[in-house]
C-alpha positions as CSV (number, residue, x, y, z in Angstrom):
1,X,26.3,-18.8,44.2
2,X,28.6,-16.4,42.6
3,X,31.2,-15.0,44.7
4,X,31.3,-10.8,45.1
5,X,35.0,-11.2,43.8
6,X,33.3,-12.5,40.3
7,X,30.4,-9.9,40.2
8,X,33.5,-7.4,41.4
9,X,35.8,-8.1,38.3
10,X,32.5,-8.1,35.8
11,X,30.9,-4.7,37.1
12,X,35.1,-3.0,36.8
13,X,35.6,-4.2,33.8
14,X,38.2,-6.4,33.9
15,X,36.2,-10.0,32.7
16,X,35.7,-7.5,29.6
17,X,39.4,-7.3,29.5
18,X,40.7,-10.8,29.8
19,X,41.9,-12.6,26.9
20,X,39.0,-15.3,26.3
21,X,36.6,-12.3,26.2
22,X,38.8,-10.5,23.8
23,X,39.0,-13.6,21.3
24,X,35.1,-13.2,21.3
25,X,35.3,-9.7,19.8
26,X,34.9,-10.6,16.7
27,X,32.0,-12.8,16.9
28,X,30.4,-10.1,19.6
29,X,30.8,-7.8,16.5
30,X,29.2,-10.5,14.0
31,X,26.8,-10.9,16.1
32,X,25.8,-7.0,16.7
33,X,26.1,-7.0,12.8
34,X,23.2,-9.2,12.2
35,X,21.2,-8.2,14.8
36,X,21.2,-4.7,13.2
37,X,20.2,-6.4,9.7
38,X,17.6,-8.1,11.2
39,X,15.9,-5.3,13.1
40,X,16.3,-3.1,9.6
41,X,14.9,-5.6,7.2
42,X,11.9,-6.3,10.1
43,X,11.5,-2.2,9.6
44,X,11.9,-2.6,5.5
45,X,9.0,-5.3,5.4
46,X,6.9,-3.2,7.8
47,X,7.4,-0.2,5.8
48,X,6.5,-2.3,2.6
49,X,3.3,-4.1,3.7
50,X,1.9,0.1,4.5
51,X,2.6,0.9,1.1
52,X,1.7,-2.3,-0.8
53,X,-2.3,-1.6,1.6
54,X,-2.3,2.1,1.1
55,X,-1.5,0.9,-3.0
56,X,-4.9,-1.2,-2.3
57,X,-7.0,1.4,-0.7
58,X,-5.9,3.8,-3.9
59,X,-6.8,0.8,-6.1
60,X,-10.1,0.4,-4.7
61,X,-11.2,4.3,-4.3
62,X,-10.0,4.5,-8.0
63,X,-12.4,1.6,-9.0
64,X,-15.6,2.9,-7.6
65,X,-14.8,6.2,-9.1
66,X,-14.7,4.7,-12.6
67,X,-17.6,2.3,-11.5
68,X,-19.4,6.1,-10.3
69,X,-18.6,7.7,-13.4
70,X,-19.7,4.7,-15.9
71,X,-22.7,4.6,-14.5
72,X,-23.3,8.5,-14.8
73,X,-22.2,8.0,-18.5
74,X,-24.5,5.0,-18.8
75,X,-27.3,7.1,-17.4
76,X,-26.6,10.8,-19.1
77,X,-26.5,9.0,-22.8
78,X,-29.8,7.1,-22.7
79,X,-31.9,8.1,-25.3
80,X,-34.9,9.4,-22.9
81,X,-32.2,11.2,-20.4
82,X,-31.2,13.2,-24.2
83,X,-34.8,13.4,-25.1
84,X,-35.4,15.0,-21.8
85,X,-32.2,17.5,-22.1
86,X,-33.3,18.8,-25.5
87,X,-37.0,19.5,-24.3
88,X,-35.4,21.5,-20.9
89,X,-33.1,23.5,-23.2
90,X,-35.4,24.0,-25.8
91,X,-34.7,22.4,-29.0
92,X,-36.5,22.0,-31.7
93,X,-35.3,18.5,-32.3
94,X,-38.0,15.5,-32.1
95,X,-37.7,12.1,-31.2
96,X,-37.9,9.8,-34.0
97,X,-40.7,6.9,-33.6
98,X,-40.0,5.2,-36.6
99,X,-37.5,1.9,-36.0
100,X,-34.4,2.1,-38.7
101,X,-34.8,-0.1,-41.7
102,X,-32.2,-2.0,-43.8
103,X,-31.9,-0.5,-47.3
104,X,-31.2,-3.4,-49.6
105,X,-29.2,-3.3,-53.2
């Protein structure tokens, strides 16, 4: 069991003070270095890994939008869906029921 005399001289300070503790410094101060590196680069890759699945999430939205929208395309330029806008706005035009034919030389 540790004497009070040792926990004495650790709680004032002077273990801190004595020379084999004070040869330490610099590796204490290493130490505390790479600790801080650590802890900052664990906060970098954090950081990183939100951005690279909110970059996903905008990938994906961004895909069924064009997926949406070409299939609105697809639909609004079929020949009937025309057909069917000319007769609502009133054109004269008519739908031609006679297949195109190749005109040879």
């Amino acid at each position: 069991m540790a004497s009070s005399h040792d926990i004495q001289s650790w709680l004032n300070g002077d273990k801190l003070r004595s020379q084999k503790f004070r040869e330490q410094y610099p590796l204490i101060g290493l130490i505390a270095v790479l600790l801080f590196i650590y802890i900052l680069s664990g906060y970098q890759a954090a950081k990183q890994q939100h951005r690279l699945t909110d970059t996903k999430k905008e990938m994906l939205d961004a895909k069924f939008r064009y997926m949406t929208i070409s299939a609105e395309l697809t639909n609004t330029t079929r020949q009937s869906q025309v057909v069917e806008a000319l007769k609502q706005k009133g054109s004269s035009l008519q739908e031609n029921r006679i297949p195109p034919t190749k005109v040879e030389r």
